[in-house]
C-alpha positions in Angstrom: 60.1 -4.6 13.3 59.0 -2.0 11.1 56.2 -3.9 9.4 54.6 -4.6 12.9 54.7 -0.6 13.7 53.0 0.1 10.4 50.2 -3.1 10.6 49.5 -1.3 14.5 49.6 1.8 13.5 46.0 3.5 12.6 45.2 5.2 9.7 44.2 8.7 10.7 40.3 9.0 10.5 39.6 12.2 7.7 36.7 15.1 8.3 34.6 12.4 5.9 34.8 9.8 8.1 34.1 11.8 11.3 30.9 13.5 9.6 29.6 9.8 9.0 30.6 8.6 12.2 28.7 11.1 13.7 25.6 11.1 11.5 25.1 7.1 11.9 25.3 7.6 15.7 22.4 10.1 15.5 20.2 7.7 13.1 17.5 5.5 15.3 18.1 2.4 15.3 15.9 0.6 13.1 14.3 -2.3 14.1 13.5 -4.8 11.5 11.2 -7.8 11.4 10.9 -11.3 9.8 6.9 -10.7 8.9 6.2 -7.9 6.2 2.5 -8.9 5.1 0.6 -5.8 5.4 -3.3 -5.1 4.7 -4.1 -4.2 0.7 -0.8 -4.4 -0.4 0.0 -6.3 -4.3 1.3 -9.7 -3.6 2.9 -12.5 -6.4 2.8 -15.9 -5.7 6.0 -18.0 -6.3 5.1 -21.1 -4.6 4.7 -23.6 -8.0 3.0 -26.0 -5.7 0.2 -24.2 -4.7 -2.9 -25.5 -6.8 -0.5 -27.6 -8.9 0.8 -24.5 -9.8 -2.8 -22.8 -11.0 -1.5 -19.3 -9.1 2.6 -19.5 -9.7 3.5 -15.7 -10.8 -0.1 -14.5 -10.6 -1.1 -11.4 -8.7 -3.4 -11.1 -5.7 -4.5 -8.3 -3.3 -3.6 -9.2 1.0 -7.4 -8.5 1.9 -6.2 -9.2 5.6 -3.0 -10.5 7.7 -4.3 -14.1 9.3 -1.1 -14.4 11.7 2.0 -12.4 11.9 3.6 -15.1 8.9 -0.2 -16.0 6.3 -2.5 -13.0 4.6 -6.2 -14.2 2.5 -5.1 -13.4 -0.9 -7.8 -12.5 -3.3 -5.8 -13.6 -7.0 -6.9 -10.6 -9.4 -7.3 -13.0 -12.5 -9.4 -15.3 -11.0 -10.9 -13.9 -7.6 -10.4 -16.6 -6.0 -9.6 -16.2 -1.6 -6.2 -18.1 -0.8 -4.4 -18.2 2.4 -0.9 -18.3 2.1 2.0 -18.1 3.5 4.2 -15.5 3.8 7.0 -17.6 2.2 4.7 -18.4 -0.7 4.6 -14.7 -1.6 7.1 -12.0 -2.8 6.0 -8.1 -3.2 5.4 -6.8 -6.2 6.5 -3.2 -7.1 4.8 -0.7 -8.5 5.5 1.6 -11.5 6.4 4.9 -10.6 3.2 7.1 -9.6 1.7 4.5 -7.9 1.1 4.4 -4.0 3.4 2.4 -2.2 3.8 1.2 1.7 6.8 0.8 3.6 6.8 -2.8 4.6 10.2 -3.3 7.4 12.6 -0.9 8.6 12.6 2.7 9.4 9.2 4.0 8.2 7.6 0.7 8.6 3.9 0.9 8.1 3.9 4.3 6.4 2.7 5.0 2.8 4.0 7.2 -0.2 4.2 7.8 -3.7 7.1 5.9 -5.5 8.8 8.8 -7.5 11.2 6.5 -9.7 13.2 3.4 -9.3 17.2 3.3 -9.3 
């Protein structure tokens, strides 16, 4: 029927199309990990049960990864030393100017200067 031509029928790929093919087959492929805890990066915690909730949405420094999944925390308003979990913690980003560190993906590991956020 002529329905069945037109649903087997492909659409004709444009120059567009081709150019992206093209330029997503020369990209690397990017390897990304569950773990993105890095060494002096600005860390929030958003575990409420965590000290009865003494350090929910308060801001710490990763002094150093423990394991591939916890980091010792050292809680800026306080000072106190926490270890936590990687689920316990979410990044925090900083205003534009600041230094910032690429934490999974393509890059991963390397540091820069956040220009502006989108």
């Amino acid at each position: 029927s002529p329905d069945e031509e037109k649903a087997s029928a492909k659409k004709p790929t444009s120059a567009l199309d081709e150019i992206m093919r093209e330029n997503l087959s020369k990209k690397p492929k990017v390897e990304r990990f569950e773990n993105w805890l890095h060494d002096g990066i600005v860390v929030k915690c958003v575990n409420s049960t965590v000290a009865d909730g003494a350090y929910h949405r308060k801001k710490g420094d990763v002094l150093r990864v423990v394991d591939d999944f916890a980091a010792v925390v050292r809680m800026r308003d306080s000072g106190d030393e926490l270890q936590l979990d990687q689920d316990d913690l979410e990044t925090v980003i900083p205003t534009a100017g600041r230094r910032v560190r690429v934490l999974n993906g393509y890059g991963r590991g390397r540091t820069g200067t956040l220009k502006a956020i989108d």
